[in-house]
N, C-alpha and C positions, 0 to 999 in steps of 0.2 A: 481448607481445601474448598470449602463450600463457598469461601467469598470468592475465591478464584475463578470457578465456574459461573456464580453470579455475573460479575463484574463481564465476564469475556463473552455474555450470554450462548455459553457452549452445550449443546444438547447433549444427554448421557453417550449417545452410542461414539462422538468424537473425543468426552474425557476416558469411554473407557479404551478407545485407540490409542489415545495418546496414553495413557498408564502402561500398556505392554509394551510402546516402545521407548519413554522416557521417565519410566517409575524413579529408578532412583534420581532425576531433576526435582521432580513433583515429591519426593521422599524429603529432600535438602534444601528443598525452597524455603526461604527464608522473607519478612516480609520487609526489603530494605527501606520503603518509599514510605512505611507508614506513619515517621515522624515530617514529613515532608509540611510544612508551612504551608497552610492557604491563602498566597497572596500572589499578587499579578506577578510580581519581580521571578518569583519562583516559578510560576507557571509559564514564563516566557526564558528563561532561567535555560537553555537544551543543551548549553554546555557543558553539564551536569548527569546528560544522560548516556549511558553505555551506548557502546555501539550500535548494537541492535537495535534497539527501540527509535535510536534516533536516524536510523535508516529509515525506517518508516517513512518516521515523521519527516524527513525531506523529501521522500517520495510524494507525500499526500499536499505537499506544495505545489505538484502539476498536475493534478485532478481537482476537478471543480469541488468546489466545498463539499457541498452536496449531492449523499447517495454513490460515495462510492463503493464500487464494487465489493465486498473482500474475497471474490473469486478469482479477481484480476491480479490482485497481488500473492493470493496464496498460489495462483498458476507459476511463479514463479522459483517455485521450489517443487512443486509438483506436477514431474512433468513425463509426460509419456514412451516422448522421444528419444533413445540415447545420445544421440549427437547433440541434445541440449545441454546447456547447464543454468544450474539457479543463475536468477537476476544481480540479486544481493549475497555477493562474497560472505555477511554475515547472516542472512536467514537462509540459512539449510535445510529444514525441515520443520515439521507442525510445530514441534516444542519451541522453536524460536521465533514462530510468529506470534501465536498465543501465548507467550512470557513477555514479550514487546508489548504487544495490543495490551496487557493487562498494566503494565507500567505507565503506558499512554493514557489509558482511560481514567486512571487511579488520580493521574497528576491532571487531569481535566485538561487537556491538547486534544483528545478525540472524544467522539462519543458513537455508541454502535447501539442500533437495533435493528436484530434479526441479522441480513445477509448483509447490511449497508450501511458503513461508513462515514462521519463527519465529522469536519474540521469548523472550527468558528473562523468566519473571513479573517478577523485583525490575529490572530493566530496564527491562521498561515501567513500573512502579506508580515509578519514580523520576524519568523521562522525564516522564510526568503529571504528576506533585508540583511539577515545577520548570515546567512547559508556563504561560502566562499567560492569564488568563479569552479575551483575543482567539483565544491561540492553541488554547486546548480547541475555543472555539466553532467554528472555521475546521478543525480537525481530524473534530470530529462533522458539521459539515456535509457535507464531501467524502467519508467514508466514508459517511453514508448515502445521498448520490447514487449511488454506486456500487454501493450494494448493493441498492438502490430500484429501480435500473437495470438490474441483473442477476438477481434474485433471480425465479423464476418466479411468473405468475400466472396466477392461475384461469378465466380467459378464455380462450374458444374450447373447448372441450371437457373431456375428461380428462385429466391431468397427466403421468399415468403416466411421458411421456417426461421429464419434468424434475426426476423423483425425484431422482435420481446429482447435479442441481444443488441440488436442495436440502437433501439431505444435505449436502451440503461446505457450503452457506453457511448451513444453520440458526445452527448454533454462534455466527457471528457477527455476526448478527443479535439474538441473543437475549441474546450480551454488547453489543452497541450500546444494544438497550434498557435494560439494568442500569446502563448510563453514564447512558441518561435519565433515568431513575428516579431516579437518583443526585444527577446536578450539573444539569440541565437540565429539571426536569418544571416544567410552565408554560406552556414555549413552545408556541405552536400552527404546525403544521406540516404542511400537506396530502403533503409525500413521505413522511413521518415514519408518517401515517394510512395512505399507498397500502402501505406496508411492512409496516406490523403487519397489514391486510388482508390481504397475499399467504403473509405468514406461518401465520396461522390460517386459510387458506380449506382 
C-alpha cells in the first residue's frame, strides 16, 4: 500500500478519504502491472490497458505535455453542481482516478509531481497516432468540458483573482485549440466558443 501512495505522490489526509470510501478496492488491489516488461514496445503497447487508465491517457493527448493540471481532470468526477455529470463514463470517482494515475505512472506514460501532470511529447504524439477518429473525438470533448469548466471568466467584475488559474491552464487551452485547428475545425461548438471567450476576454 505504501508503494501506491508513493507512486501516486498522495498526501495521508486523501489515502485516508479514499480508505473510508473504497477500503475494500485498496483491501483487493492486486499488483497486475508489476511483471510488465520495460521496453518501448510495451510502453507504447495502450492497447493493453483497461479502460480507465487509458481514458486518461487519451485525455492527456489534448493538454500540452507539460504541467498539467490534475485538478482539471479530477474536476471532472468532482463536481458541485447536480445537473453535472462526470466527464469520463469510466472515472466516477477518486478511486478510479488514483488506480489509473497509478497504472500510468508504473508503465512510465505519465509522470507527476505534487499537483502536475506530465506526458513525454513522443508518447503522447504516438498515443494520438494510434487513438481512432471515435476515440480523438471523445478525448477532445472531455478535455474541453474540463477546461470550459474551469478555466476563469470575465464575468462579475475583475479577474485579477483568477490570474494564478489562468496562468496554469492558458497553455492548455491554447494546445486544445491547435488540436482544433488541426483535426477538428468545422465543428460548431458553443463550449468550444464560451472557451475561446474566457481565453481572450
Amino acid at each position: 500500500m505504501s508503494s501506491f501512495i508513493t507512486r501516486v505522490q498522495m498526501d495521508l489526509d486523501t489515502f485516508v478519504k479514499l480508505c473510508s470510501t473504497s477500503a475494500p478496492q485498496l483491501l483487493q488491489k492486486t499488483n497486475l502491472y508489476d511483471e510488465c516488461p520495460h521496453s518501448v514496445a510495451t510502453a507504447f503497447a495502450t492497447e493493453q490497458l483497461q479502460e480507465k487508465p487509458k481514458a486518461i491517457l487519451h485525455a492527456m493527448c489534448f493538454f500540452d505535455p507539460d504541467r498539467i493540471p490534475c485538478e482539471v481532470i479530477q474536476s471532472s468526477f468532482d463536481l458541485d453542481r447536480e445537473d453535472e455529470e462526470p466527464v469520463f463514463n469510466s472515472i466516477m470517482c477518486e478511486w478510479d482516478y488514483q488506480e489509473s494515475l497509478e497504472v500510468l505512472i508504473k508503465m512510465s506514460l505519465l509522470t507527476k509531481i505534487e499537483n502536475d501532470m506530465s506526458i513525454h511529447r513522443l508518447v503522447q504524439d504516438v498515443v494520438y497516432l494510434f487513438m481512432s477518429k471515435d476515440e480523438r473525438q471523445k478525448g477532445f470533448d472531455a478535455v474541453l468540458t474540463v477546461l470550459s469548466r474551469n478555466f476563469p471568466t470575465g464575468t462579475g467584475g475583475q479577474m485579477w483573482k483568477g490570474w494564478h488559474k489562468c496562468e496554469r491552464y492558458l497553455p492548455h487551452a491554447l494546445f486544445l485549440f491547435r488540436r482544433f485547428e488541426k483535426d477538428f475545425r468545422g465543428q460548431k461548438s458553443i463550449r468550444f466558443a464560451n472557451l475561446v471567450s474566457s481565453v481572450t476576454w
